[in-house]
C-alpha positions as CSV (number, residue, x, y, z in Angstrom):
1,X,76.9,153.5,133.2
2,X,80.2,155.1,132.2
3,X,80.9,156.1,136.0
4,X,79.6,152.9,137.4
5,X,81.8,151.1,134.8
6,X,85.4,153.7,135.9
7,X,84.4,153.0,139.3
8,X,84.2,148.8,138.8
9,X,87.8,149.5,137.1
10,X,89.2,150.9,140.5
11,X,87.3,148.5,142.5
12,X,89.3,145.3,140.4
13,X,92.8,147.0,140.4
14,X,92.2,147.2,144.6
15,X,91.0,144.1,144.7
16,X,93.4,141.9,142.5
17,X,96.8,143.7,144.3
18,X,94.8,142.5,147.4
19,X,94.5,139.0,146.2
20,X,98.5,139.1,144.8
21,X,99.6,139.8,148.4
22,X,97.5,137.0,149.4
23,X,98.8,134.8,147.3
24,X,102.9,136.1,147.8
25,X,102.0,135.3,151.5
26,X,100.6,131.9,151.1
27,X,103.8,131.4,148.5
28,X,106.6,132.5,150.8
29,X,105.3,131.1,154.0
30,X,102.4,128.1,153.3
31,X,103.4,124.7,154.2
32,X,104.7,122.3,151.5
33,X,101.5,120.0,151.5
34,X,101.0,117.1,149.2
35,X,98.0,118.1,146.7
36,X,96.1,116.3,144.5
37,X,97.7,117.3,140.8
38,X,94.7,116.5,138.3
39,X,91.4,113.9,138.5
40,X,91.3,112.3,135.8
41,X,89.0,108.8,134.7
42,X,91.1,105.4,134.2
43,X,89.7,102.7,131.9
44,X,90.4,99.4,132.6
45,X,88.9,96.5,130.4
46,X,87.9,93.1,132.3
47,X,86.6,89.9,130.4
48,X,83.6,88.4,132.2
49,X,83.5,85.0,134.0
50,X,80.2,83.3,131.9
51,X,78.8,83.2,128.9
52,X,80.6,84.0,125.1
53,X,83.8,85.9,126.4
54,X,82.9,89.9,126.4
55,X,84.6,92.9,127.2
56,X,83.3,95.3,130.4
57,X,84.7,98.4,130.6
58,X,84.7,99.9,133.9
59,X,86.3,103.8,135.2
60,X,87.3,104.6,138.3
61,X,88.6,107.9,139.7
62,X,93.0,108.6,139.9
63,X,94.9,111.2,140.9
64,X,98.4,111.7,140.7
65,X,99.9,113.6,143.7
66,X,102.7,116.1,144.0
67,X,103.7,118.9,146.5
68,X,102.9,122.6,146.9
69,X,103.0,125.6,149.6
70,X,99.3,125.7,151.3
71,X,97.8,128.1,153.6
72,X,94.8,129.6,154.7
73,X,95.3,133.0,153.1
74,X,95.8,131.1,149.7
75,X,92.0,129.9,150.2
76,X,91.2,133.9,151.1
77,X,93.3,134.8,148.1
78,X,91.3,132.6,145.6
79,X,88.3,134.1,147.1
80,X,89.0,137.7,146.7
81,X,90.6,137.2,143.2
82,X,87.1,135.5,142.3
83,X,85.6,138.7,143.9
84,X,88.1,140.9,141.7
85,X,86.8,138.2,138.6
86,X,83.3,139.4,139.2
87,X,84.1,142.7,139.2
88,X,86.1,143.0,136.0
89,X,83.0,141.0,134.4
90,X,80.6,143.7,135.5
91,X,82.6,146.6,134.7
92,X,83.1,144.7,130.6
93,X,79.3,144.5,130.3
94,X,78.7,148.2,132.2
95,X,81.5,150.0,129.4
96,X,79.4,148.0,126.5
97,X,76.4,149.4,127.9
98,X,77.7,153.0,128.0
99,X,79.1,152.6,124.5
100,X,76.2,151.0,123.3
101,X,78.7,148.7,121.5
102,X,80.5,145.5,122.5
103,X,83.2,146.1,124.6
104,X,86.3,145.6,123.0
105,X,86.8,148.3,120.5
106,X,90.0,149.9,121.8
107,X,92.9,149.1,123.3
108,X,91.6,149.8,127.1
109,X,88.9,147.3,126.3
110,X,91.0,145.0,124.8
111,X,93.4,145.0,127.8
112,X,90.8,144.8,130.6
113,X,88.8,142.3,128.7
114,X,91.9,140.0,127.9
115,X,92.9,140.3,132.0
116,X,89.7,139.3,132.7
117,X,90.1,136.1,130.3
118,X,93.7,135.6,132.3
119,X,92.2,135.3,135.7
120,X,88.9,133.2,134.5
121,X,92.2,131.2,133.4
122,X,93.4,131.3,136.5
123,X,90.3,130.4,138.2
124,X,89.6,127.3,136.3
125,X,93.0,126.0,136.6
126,X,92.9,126.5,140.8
127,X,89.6,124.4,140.6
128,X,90.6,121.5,137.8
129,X,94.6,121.4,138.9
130,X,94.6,122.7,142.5
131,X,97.4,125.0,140.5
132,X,96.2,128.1,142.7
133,X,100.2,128.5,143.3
134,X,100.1,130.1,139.6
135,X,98.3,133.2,141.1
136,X,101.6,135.0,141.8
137,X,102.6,134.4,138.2
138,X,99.3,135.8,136.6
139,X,98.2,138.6,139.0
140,X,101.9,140.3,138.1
141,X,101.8,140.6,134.6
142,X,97.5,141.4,134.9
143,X,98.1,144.1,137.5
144,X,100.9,145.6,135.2
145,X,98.8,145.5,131.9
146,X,95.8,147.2,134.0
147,X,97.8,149.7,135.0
148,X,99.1,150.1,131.0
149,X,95.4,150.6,130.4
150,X,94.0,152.8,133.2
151,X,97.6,155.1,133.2
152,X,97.8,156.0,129.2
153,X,95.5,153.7,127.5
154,X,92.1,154.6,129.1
155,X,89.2,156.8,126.5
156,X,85.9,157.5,127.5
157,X,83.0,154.9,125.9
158,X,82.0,155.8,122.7
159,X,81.1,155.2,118.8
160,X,83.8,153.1,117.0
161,X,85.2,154.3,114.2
162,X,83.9,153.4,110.2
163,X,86.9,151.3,110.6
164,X,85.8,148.9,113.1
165,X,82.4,148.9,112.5
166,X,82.7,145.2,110.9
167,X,81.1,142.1,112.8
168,X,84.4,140.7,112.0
169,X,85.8,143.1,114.0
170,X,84.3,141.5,117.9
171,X,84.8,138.0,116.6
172,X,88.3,138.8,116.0
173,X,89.5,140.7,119.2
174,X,87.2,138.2,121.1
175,X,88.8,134.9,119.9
176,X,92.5,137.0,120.1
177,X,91.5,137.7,124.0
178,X,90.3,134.1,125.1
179,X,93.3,132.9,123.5
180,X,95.4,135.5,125.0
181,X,93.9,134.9,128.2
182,X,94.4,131.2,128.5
183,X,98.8,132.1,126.9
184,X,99.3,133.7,130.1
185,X,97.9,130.9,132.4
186,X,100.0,128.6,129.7
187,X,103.2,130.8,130.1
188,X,103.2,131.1,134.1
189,X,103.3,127.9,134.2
190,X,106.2,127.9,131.5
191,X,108.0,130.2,133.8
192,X,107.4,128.2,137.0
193,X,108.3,125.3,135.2
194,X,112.2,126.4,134.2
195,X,112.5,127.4,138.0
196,X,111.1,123.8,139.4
197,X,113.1,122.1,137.2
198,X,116.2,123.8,138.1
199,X,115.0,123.6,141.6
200,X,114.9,119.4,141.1
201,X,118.0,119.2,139.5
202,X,119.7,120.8,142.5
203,X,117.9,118.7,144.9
204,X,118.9,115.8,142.7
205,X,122.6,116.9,142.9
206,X,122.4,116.8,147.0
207,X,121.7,120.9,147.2
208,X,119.6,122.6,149.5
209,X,116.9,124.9,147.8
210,X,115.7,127.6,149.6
211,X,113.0,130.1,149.3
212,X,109.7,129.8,146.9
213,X,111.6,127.9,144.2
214,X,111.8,125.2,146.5
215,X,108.7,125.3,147.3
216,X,106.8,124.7,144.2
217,X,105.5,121.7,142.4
218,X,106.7,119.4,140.4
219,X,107.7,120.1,136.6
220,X,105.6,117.3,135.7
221,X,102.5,119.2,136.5
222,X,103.7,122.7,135.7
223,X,104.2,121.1,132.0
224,X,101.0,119.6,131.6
225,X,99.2,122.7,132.6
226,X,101.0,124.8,130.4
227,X,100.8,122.4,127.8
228,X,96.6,122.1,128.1
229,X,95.7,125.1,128.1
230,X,98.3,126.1,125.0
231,X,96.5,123.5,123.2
232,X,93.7,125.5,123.7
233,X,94.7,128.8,122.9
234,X,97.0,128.2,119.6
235,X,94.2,127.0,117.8
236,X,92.0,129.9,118.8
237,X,94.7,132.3,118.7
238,X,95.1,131.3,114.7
239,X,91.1,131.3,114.1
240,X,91.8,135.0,115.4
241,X,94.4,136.0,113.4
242,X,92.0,134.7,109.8
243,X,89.0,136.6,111.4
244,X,91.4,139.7,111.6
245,X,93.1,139.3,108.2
246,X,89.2,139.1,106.7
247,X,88.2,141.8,108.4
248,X,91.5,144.1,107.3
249,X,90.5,142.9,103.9
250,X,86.8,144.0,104.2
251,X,87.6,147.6,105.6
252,X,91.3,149.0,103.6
253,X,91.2,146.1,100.8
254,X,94.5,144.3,99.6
């Protein structure tokens, strides 16, 4: 398993620097195509014709629309970083296996386990926000933190030490991952938000932008992905941080 699972760790580096090409190419060259932002369920209330007056409320299906570059190799790229995804998943549970542990008691595990969380992220927000323009933003900072772990981080799978052998310990890195995870997908979109903006207040002063800046969506819906899935993480991000501070309690005391 410890082979298969070094192997799986190549095979996801290779195939996420694949799917960031894909996606710099669909960035610098798709056409600027008008996207659905978000669906999302409108309520409207109605009061019926007969009879003791009533309420009826009915839903119906909107979507705000904006702007962003599209090509085919952007469609190629979400499909190889979904590839890359399944990967990083097998090589988690084929490391646990070879420790005979969870997988998550070191730093290497921590990093690959919190990329894999990132591009899950990334996933979901492609599908729910058609946001797969984001996959520039995320792949960077995931290829660099992979290649952190794999460089200088990376031990062979084995016991934890007395230390860490808390069920504390899992629930903590766990939660600090998934929240970790979703911050990046959240600060991408911070990022890409300062440059859209900046981009729309030069169009708005009559100036031409050029280049990838110009091609982005609006702020609008930059900030309200950012916003979502921070909303998300902070709360889970502090449940981490308690599950941590008990554990640290439990294993060196006060």
């Amino acid at each position: 398993m410890a082979s298969i699972s070094d192997t799986l760790i190549i095979t996801m580096v290779v195939t996420y620097a694949v799917g960031l090409l894909l996606f710099a190419l669909e960035a610098a060259f798709g056409r600027r195509t008008e996207i659905a932002e978000s669906r999302r369920w409108r309520r409207r209330a109605y009061r019926t014709e007969e009879g003791p007056p009533s309420e009826v409320i009915t839903t119906e299906r909107a979507a705000r629309r904006t702007t962003a570059p599209r090509n085919t190799l952007g469609r190629i790229a979400l499909f190889v970083t979904g590839a890359g995804f399944l990967f990083s998943l097998a090589q988690v549970i084929t490391r646990g296996l070879a420790a005979g542990r969870w997988p998550w008691g070191n730093m290497f595990e921590f990093i690959v386990t919190l990329c894999l969380v990132a591009v899950g992220s990334l996933l979901y927000a492609s599908w729910r926000y058609r946001a797969r323009f984001l996959g520039v933003f995320v792949l960077v900072p995931v290829l660099i933190l992979l290649g952190i772990g794999v460089r200088w981080l990376y031990v062979d799978p084995g016991p934890l030490i007395p230390a860490l052998q808390s069920y504390w310990v899992p629930i903590h890195v766990l939660a600090v991952n998934i929240a970790g995870g979703a911050s990046m997908v959240s600060g991408a979109a911070g990022i890409t938000y300062l440059v859209s903006h900046r981009a729309e207040a030069k169009r708005a002063l009559g100036e031409k932008v050029a280049g990838i800046a110009g091609r982005l969506p609006s702020p609008e819906l930059l900030d309200r992905i950012s916003h979502r899935f921070i909303l998300f993480a902070f709360p889970l991000w502090t449940f981490g941080i308690i599950a941590g501070s008990i554990w640290a309690d439990e294993a060196w005391g006060r």
